[in-house]
N, C-alpha and C positions, 0 to 999 in steps of 0.2 A: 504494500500500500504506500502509495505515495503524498505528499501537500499538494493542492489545489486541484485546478480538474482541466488544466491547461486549456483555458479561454472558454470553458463552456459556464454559461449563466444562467440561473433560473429568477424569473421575475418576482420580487417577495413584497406585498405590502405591508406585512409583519414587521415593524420597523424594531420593532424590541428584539430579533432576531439576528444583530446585522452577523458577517461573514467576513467579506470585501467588499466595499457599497463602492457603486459607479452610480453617478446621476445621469441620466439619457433620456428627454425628451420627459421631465416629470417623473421616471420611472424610476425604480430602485430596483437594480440588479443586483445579484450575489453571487458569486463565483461561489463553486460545490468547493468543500476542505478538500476533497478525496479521490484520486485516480488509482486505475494499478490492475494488475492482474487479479488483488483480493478482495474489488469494490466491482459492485453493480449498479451500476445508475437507470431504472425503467421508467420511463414518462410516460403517463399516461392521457390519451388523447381527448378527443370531444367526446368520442359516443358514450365510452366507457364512463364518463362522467355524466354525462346525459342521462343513461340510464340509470345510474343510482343518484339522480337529484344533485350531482356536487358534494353529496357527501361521505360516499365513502372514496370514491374515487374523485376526487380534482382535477382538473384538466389544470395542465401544469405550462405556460408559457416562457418556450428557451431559446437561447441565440447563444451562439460560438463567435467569441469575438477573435481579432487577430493575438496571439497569445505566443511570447519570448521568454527566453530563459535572462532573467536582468542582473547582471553582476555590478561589480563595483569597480573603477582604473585604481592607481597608486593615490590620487588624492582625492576619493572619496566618491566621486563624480558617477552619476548611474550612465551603464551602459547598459542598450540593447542587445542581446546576442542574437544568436540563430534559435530558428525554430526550431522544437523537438517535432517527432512526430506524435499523432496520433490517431489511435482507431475508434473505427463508430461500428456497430451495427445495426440494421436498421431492420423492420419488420413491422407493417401494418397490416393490420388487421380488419378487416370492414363487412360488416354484414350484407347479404343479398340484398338487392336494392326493394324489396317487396317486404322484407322481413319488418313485423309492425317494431316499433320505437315503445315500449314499451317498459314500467319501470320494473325495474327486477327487484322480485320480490324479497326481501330481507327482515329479519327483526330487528338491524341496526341503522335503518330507512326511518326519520320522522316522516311519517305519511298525514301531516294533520294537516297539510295542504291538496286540495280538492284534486286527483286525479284522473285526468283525460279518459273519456270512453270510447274517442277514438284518436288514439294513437296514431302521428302520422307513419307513414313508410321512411324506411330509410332513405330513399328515392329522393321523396318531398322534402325530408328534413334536411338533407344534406345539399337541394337547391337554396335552400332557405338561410341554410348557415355560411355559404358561397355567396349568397346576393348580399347581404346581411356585413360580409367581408370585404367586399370588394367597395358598397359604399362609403366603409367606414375608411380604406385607402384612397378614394374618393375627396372625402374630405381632408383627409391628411394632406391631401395633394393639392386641393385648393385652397388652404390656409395658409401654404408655404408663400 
């Protein structure tokens, strides 16, 4: 196991939490403590959170920034070095596009919020959270 997670960050608004704080565009970023052959990093996506309401699974927002190894010269001065490498692996997951959107049933689900009778498809829901994204880079786009 190694320190840091060489450039990869997850979005935290937990400010009591910090890590590594970077300010970007409002947000607080935290670089993970921990890489390595003995660390497992799994994010979990939209659906997966969808379907348990946000709360057992969270949908977790990350970005890998540009990420150096920072030494020191003879008087003290930070330098950049080279980059290390590193590995990802990646694997989505995604239900039939018919499959209803449905909340999975749990006893650790507060369900005292009125549940859907009709569940859209994955199909719809997944236009919807695409339309939904694209306006909101829209607007990022015209603020600039």
């Amino acid at each position: 196991v190694n320190s840091n997670a060489m450039g990869l960050e997850v979005f935290s608004s937990n400010k009591s939490e910090k890590i590594q704080e970077n300010v970007f565009d409002n947000c607080t970023w935290q670089e993970l403590p921990n890489h390595g052959h003995g660390v497992a990093i799994i994010f979990v996506g939209s659906v997966l959170s969808y379907l348990t309401k946000g709360q057992i699974f969270p949908a977790v927002k990350h970005r890998v920034v540009d990420w150096r190894i920072k030494t020191k010269d003879d008087d003290g001065c930070c330098i950049c070095g080279s980059r290390e490498e590193r590995m990802a692996v990646t694997l989505f997951v995604r239900p039939h596009g018919n499959a209803l959107m449905k909340t999975l049933p749990s006893p650790y689900l507060n369900t005292d919020k009125k549940m859907s009778n009709n569940p859209p498809t994955f199909s719809a829901w997944n236009s919807r959270v695409a339309t939904n994204y694209m306006k909101k880079k829209q607007r990022q786009k015209d603020s600039m």
